[in-house]
Backbone as a chain_set.jsonl record, in Angstrom:
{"seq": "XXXXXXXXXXXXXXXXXXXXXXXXXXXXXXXXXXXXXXXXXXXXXXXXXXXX", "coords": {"N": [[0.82, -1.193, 0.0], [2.278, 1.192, 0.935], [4.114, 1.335, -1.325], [2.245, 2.231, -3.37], [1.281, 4.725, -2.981], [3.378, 6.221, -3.172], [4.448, 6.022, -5.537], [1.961, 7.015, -7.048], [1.718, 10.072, -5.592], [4.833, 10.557, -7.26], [3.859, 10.728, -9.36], [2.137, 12.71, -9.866], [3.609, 14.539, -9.111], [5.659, 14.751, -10.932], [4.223, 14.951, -13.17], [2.719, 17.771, -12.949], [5.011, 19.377, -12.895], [5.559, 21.108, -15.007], [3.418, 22.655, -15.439], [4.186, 24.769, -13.175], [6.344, 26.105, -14.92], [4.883, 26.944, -16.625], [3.554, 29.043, -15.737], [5.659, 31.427, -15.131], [6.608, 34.611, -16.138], [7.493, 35.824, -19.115], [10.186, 37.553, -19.804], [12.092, 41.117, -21.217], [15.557, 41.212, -22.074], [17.697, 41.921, -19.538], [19.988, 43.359, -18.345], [21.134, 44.394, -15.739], [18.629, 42.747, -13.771], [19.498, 40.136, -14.68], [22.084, 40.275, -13.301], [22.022, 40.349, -11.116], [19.84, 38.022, -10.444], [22.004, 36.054, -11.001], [24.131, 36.085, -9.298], [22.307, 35.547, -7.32], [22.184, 33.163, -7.063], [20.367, 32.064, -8.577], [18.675, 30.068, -11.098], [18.768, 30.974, -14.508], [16.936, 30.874, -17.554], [17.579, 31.413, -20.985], [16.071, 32.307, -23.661], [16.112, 32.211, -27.37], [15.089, 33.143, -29.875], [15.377, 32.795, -33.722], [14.269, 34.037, -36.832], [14.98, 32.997, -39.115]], "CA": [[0.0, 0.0, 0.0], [2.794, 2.493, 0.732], [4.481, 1.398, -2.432], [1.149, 2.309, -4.324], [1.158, 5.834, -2.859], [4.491, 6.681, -3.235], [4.289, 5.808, -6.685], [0.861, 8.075, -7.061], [2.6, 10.676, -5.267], [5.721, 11.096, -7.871], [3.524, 10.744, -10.641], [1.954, 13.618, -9.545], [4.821, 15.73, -8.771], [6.298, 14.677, -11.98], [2.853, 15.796, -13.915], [2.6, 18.741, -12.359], [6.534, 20.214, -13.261], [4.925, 21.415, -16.497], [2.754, 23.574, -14.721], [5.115, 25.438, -12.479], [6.591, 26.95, -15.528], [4.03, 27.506, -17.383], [2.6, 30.771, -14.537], [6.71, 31.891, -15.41], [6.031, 35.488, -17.242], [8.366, 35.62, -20.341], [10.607, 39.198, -19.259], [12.937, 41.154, -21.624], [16.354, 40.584, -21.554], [17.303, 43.362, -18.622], [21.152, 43.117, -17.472], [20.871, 44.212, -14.22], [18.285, 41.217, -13.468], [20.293, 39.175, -14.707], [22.972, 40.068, -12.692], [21.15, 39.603, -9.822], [19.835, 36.375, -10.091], [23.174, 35.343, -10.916], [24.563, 36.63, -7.808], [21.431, 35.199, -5.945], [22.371, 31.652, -7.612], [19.357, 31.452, -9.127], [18.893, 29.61, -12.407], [18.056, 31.719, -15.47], [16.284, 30.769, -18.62], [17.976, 32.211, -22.287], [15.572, 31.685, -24.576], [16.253, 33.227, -27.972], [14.354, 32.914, -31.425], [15.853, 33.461, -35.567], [13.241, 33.751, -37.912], [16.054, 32.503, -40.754]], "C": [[0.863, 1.255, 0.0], [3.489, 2.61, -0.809], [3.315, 2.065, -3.957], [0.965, 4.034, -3.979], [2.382, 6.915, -2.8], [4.848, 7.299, -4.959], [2.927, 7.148, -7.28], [1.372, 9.415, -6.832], [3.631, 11.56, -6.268], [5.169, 11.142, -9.316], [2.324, 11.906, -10.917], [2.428, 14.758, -9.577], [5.154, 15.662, -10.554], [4.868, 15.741, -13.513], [2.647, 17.34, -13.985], [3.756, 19.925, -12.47], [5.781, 21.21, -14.191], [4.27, 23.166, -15.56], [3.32, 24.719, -14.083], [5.609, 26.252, -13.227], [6.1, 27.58, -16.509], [3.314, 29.316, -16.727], [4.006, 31.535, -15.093], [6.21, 32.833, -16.446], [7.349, 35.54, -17.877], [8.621, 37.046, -19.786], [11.952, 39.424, -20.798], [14.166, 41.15, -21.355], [16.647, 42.354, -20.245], [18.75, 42.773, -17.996], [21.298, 43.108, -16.064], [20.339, 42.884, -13.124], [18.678, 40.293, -13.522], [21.413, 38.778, -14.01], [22.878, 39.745, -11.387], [20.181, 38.418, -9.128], [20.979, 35.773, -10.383], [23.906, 34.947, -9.549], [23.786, 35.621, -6.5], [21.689, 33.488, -5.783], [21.323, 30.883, -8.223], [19.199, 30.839, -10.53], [18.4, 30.375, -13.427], [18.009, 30.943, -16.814], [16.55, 31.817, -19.815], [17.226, 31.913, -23.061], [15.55, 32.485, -25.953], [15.432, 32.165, -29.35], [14.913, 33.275, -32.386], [14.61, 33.078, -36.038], [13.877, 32.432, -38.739], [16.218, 31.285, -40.301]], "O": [[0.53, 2.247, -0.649], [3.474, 3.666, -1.441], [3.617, 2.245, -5.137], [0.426, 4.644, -4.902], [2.328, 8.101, -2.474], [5.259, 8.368, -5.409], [3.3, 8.126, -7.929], [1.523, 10.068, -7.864], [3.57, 12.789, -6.317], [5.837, 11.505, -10.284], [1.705, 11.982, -11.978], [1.899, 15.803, -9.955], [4.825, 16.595, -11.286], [4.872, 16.697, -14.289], [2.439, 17.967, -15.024], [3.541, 21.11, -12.216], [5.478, 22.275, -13.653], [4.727, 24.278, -15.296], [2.881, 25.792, -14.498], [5.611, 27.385, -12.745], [6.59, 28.5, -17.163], [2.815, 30.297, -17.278], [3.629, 32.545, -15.686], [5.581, 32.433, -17.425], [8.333, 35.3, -17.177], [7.694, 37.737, -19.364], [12.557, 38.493, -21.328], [14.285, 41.074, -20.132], [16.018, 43.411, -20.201], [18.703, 41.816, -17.223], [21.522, 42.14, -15.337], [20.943, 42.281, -12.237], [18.463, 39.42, -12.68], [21.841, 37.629, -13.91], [23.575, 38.982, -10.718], [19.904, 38.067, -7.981], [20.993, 34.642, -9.896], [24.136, 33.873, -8.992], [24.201, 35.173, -5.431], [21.485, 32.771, -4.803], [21.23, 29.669, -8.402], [19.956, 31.474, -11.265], [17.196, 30.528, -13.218], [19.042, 30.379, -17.175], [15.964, 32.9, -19.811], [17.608, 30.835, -23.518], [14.948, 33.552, -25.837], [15.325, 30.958, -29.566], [15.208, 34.457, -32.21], [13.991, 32.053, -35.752], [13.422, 31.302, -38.917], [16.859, 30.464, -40.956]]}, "num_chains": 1, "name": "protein.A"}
C-alpha cells in the first residue's frame, strides 16, 4: 500500500513540473536582473528565437 502511494505521489509531482513553468512570465532581456539572479544563484532561462 505504501508502495502504491508513493508511486501516485511522484507521478503527480512529476505531472505537475509542467505547470510550475508555465505561470513563469516571459521578461525582456534586462542586465541588471540578470545580474542579480546570478549573484542570488538562481537559475536563469535564455531563450532566444531566428526567424532565418
Amino acid at each position: 500500500m505504501h508502495r502504491r502511494n508513493f508511486v501516485s505521489f511522484l507521478a503527480a509531482a512529476v505531472l505537475s513540473l509542467p505547470a510550475a513553468f508555465a505561470f513563469a512570465a516571459p521578461q525582456s532581456w534586462d542586465d541588471k536582473v540578470f545580474q542579480t539572479a546570478q549573484a542570488a544563484g538562481k537559475s536563469v532561462l535564455v531563450d532566444v528565437y531566428a526567424s532565418w
